[in-house]
N, C-alpha and C positions, 0 to 999 in steps of 0.2 A: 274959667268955665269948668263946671264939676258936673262932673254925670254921674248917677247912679246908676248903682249896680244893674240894677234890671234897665236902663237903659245901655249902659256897655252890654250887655250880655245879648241883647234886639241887636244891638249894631252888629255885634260879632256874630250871632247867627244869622243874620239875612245875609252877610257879607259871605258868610261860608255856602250858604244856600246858591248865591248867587254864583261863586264860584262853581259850584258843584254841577250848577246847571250851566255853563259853560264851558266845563271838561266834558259834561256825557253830550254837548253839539261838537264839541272837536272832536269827540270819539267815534260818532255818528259820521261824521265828515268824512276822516278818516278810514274809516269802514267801507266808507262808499268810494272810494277814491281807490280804495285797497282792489274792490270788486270792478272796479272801473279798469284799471292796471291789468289784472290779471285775463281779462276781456279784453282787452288789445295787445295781451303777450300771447295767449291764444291765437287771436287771428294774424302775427305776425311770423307765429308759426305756423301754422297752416298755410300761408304765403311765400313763405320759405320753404318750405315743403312741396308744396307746389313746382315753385322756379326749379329746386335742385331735380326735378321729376320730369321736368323741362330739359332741364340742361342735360339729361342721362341722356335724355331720349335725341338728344341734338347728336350728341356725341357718338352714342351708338351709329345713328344716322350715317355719320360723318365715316366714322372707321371701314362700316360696310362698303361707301360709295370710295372710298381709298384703297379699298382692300378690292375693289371689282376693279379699278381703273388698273393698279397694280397688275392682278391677274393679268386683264388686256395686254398689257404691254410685256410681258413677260410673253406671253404668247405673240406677238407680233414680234416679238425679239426672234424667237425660236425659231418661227418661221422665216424671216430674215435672214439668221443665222445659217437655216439650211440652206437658202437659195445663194447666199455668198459663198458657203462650204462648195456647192455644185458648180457656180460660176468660179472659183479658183481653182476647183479640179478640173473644170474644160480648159482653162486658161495654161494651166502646166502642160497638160497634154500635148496643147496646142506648141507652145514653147520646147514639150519634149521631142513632138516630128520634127519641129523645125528645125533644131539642133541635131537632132540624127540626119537631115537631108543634107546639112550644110556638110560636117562630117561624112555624108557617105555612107550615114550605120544603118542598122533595119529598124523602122520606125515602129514597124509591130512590140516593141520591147514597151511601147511605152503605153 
């Protein structure tokens, strides 16, 4: 089978045309796909952004209500702490008459 020239040269350019016109739809494609991509890394940042703005504010939340429970109980300690300081100082006292009455001593010392 022989071709001529000017029919190889038809074949060879429709072939390239064809081609050509098939890289600028992959390129098109890929363009859009490009644009597609970066419009769902946007909103997956902005979502992320979001959450961690969530999470701050959880958090902050959290340390406040740990940090007021803390207080509380520091102070119900304190207070505590005195009322046991004053009941073991009556209790010595108490402990210091008695042992002076058993003894005989003057209980005024204590």
């Amino acid at each position: 089978m022989k071709m001529s020239k000017n029919t190889l040269a038809m074949l060879i350019t429709v072939t390239l045309f064809g081609m050509s016109g098939c890289s600028e739809a992959t390129k098109e494609q890929a363009a859009e796909v490009q644009k597609e991509t970066a419009a769902k890394m946007e909103e997956v940042q902005e979502k992320a952004s979001d959450v961690m703005e969530d999470v701050s504010d959880a958090t902050s939340d959290v340390y406040e209500s740990a940090k007021d429970g803390v207080e509380d109980m520091m102070d119900a300690t304190e207070e505590e702490g005195a009322e046991l300081k004053e009941d073991g100082m009556q209790k010595l006292k108490e402990a210091c008459i008695a042992s002076k009455e058993a003894t005989e001593g003057d209980p005024t010392d204590c």
